[in-house]
PLY file of the C-alpha trace (Angstrom):
ply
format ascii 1.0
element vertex 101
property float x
property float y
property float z
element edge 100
property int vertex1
property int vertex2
end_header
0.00 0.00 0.00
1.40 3.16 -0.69
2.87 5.75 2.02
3.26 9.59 2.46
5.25 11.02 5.29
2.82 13.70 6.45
4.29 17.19 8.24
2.55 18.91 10.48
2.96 22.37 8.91
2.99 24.18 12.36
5.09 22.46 13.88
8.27 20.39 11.13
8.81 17.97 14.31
5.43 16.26 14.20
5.67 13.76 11.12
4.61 10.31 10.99
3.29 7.98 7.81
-0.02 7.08 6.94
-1.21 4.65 4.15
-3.15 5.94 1.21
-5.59 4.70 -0.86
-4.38 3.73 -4.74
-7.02 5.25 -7.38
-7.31 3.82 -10.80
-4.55 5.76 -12.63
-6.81 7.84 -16.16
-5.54 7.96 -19.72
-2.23 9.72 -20.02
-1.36 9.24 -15.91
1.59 7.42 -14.60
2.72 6.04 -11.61
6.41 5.91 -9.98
7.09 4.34 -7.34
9.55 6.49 -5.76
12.97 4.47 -4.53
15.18 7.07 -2.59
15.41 10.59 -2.65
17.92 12.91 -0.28
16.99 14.90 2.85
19.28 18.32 2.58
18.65 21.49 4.35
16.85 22.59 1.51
14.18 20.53 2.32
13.96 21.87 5.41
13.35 25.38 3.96
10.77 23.84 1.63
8.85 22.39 4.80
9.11 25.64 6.90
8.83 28.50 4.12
5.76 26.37 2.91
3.39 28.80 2.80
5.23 31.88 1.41
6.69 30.02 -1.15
3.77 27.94 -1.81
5.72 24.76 -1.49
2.67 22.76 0.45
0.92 23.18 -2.87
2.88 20.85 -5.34
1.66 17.83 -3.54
-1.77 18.53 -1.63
-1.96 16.94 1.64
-5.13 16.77 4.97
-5.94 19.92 6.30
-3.01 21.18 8.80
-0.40 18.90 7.11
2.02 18.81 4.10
4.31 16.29 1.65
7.65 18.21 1.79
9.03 17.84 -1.48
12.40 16.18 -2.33
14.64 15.41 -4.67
14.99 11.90 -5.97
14.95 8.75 -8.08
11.57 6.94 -9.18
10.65 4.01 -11.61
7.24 4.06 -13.61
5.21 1.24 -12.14
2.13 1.78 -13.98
1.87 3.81 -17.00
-1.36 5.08 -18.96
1.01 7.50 -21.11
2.13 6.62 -24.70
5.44 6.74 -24.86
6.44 6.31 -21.17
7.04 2.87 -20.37
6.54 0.68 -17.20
10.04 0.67 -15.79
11.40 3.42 -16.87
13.62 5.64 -14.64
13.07 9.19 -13.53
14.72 11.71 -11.61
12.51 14.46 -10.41
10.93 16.68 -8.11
8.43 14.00 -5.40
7.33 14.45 -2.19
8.58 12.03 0.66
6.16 9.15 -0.30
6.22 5.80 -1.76
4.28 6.72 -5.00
3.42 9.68 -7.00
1.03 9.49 -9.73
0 1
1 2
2 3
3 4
4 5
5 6
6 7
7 8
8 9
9 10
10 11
11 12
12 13
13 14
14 15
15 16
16 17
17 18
18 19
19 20
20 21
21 22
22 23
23 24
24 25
25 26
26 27
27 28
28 29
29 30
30 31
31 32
32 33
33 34
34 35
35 36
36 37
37 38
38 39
39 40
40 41
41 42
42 43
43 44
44 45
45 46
46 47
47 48
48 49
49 50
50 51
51 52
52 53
53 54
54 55
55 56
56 57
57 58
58 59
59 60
60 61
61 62
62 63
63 64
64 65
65 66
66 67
67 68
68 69
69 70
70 71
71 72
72 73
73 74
74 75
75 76
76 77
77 78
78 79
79 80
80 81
81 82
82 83
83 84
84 85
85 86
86 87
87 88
88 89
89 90
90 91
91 92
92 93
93 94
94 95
95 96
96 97
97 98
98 99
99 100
C-alpha cells in the first residue's frame, strides 16, 4: 500500500506515515514508485517556508499537514502514457512518499 510522510505544517517535528488509498490511474497518468530521494537542508526550507513560497501546494496533503518535497529517483510502475514505459527511470521533483502518480 502506498505511504506519504505527512508534516505537520505548524510544527516540522510532528511527522509520521499514513497509508493511502491507490485510485485507478486515467488515460495519459503514470505512476512511480519512488525508490530514494535525499533529505538536505533545503528541504527543510521547503517544509518551513511552505506557505510563502507555496511549497505545500505541489503535492496537496489533509488539512493542517504537508508532503515536503524532495529530490529523488523513481521508476514508472504503472503507466497510462504513450510513450512512457513501465520501468522506466526518472529523476525528479516527489514528495517524501512511496508513489506519485
Amino acid at each position: 500500500m502506498p505511504t506519504d510522510i505527512l508534516v505537520a505544517k505548524k510544527n516540522l517535528r510532528d511527522a509520521h506515515a499514513v497509508e493511502t488509498a491507490v485510485a485507478p490511474l486515467a488515460e495519459g497518468d503514470v505512476r512511480l514508485a519512488i525508490d530514494r530521494f535525499a533529505l538536505t537542508a533545503n528541504n527543510v526550507t521547503y517544509a518551513a517556508m511552505g506557505e510563502s513560497f507555496l511549497y505545500w501546494r505541489f503535492f496537496p496533503a489533509a488539512e493542517g499537514f504537508g508532503r515536503t518535497p524532495v529530490w529523488g529517483f523513481a521508476d514508472v510502475a504503472e503507466s497510462r502514457c504513450p510513450g512512457v514505459p513501465v520501468g522506466a527511470r526518472v529523476f525528479g521533483y516527489f514528495p517524501m512518499s512511496s508513489h506519485l502518480d
